[in-house]
Structure formats: structure tokens, C-alpha cells
N, C-alpha and C positions, 0 to 999 in steps of 0.2 A: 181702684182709685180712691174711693171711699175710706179705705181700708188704711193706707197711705195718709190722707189727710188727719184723720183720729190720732193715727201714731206722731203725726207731725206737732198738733195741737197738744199731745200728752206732753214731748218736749220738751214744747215752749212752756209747756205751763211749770216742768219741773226745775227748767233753766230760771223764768220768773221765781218761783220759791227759793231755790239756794240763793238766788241773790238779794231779795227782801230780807233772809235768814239773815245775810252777810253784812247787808246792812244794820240791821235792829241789832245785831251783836255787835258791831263797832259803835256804832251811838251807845251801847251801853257799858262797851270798853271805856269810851274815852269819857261817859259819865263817871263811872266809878274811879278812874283817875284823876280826875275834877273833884270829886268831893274830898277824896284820900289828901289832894294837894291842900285844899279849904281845910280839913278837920286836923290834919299832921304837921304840913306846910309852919312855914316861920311865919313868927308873929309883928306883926306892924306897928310900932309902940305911937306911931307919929298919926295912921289911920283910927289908932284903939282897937284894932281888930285883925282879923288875918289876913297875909297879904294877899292870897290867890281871891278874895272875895269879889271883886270887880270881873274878875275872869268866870268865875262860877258862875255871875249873874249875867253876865254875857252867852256862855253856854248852855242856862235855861230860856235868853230870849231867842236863842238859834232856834232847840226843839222845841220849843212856843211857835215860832215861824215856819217850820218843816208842818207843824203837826198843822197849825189854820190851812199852810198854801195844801197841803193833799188832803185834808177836808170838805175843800174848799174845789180842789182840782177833780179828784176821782169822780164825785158824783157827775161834774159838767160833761168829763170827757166818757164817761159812761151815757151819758142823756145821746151826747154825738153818736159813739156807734150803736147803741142798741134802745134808737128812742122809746119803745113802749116800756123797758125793765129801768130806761134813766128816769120815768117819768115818777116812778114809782120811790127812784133813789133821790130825785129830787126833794120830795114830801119832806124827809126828817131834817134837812138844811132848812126848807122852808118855813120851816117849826121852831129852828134855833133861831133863824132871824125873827120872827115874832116873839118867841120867849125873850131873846134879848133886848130888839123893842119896847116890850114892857117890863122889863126891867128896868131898863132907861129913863119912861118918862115916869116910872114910878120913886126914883132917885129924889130926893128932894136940892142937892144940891148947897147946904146949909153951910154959910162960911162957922168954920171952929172958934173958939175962944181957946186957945194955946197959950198959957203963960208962958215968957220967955220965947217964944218962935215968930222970928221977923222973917222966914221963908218964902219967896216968891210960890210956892206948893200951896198954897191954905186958900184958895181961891172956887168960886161956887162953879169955874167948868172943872177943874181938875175933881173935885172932892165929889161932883156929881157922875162922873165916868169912874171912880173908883165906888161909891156906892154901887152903881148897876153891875160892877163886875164881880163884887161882892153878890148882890142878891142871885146874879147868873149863879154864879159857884153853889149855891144855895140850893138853888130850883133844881140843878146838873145833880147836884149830891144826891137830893130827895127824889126825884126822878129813876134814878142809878141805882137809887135802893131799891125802892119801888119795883122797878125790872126784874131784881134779884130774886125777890120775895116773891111775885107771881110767876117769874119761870119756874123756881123750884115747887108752888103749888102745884102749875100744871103737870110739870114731871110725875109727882106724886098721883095726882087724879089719874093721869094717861095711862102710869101702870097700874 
């Protein structure tokens, strides 16, 4: 019965891979046609720029929104079924939300002096949520490097 069950779970686990596979390959089918159409694509003399650009930036906030909701999604629904290993996967989300938090109120929020720009955008909510997402990407970078550089130490020491 045992026996049975393993092969059962081997399965699923290899039916879940080809299809994560099949997905992350078509997000990155229809990225690379998306950019080809932005870099190739005809030119908009009326926008000053290329036409597909609205579409591009619409299909980076899709995978901007895929990538927060299963960020966002995996760890909870992992907490669900295997509370003691979600408790653990909770930690690094609840790490991003303070990192972001202080990002946030570390934002000052400063209206611009822009010559020539009468834009409803130049205002101290907008320019303050664009600073913190700014220092996020910052901290995310330096962080990410950081990782890099101590895993490959470790590798090094361990052998």
C-alpha cells in the first residue's frame, strides 16, 4: 500500500513539473513576442514611439501580478497544509513586508519642481510610493547579491 502511494505522489509530482515547465515556457513564448513586436513592430509617429508599447507594459503588469498573487499565494497555502514547514515559509514574506514597510516610511514623499510638467503624477502620495519601490528594488538587489556571494563562499568552505 505504501508502495502504491510513493508511486502515486512520484506522478503527481512529475505531472505538476511538465506543467509549471509548460507554463514558464509559454509566459516566456509570449514575452519574447511581445518584445519582438515593441523592438520590430511599426512605429507610432502620433504616440512618438512604438506602437505595441501599451501592450508591452500591460504584459509586464500581468507577470508583475502572476508573480505578487503566487508569492503571495504559495507560502499561505503551504502554512494550510503543512503548518509546521508553512511556519517556516511564512518568515521570508514576513521579512518582505517589513522590508517594504521601511521602505515606505523611509520615502520622503518630496513634491518635484519639474519645469514645464503640469501632470496630475507630481504629487507627495504618488512620488512617495514610487520612492519606496525604488529603495525596495535597492534593498531586493543588495540582498540578492549578497545571497550569491555567501552561497558561493559556503560552497567553497564545504568542499
Amino acid at each position: 500500500m505504501a508502495v502504491n502511494k510513493i508511486n502515486y505522489d512520484r506522478n503527481i509530482d512529475k505531472k505538476m513539473s511538465w506543467m509549471s515547465t509548460g507554463i514558464v515556457v509559454t509566459l516566456f513564448i509570449i514575452t519574447i513576442v511581445m518584445i519582438c513586436l515593441f523592438s520590430f513592430g511599426p512605429y507610432d509617429a502620433e504616440l512618438e514611439g512604438p506602437e505595441y508599447t501599451e501592450a508591452l507594459l500591460n504584459w509586464g503588469y500581468i507577470l508583475l501580478g502572476i508573480s505578487v498573487v503566487a508569492s503571495l499565494l504559495f507560502p499561505i497555502v503551504s502554512f494550510v497544509t503543512k503548518p509546521k514547514q508553512g511556519i517556516k515559509n511564512l518568515i521570508p514574506l514576513l521579512g518582505l513586508v517589513a522590508v517594504a514597510a521601511v521602505c515606505y516610511y523611509t520615502a520622503e514623499g518630496e513634491v518635484l519642481e519639474l519645469p514645464g510638467y503640469n501632470g496630475s503624477d507630481n504629487n507627495p502620495e504618488t512620488i512617495k510610493w514610487s520612492e519606496a519601490i525604488l529603495f525596495l528594488t535597492y534593498v531586493m538587489m543588495i540582498l540578492n547579491i549578497a545571497a550569491i556571494i555567501i552561497t558561493e563562499i559556503f560552497k567553497k568552505i564545504k568542499n
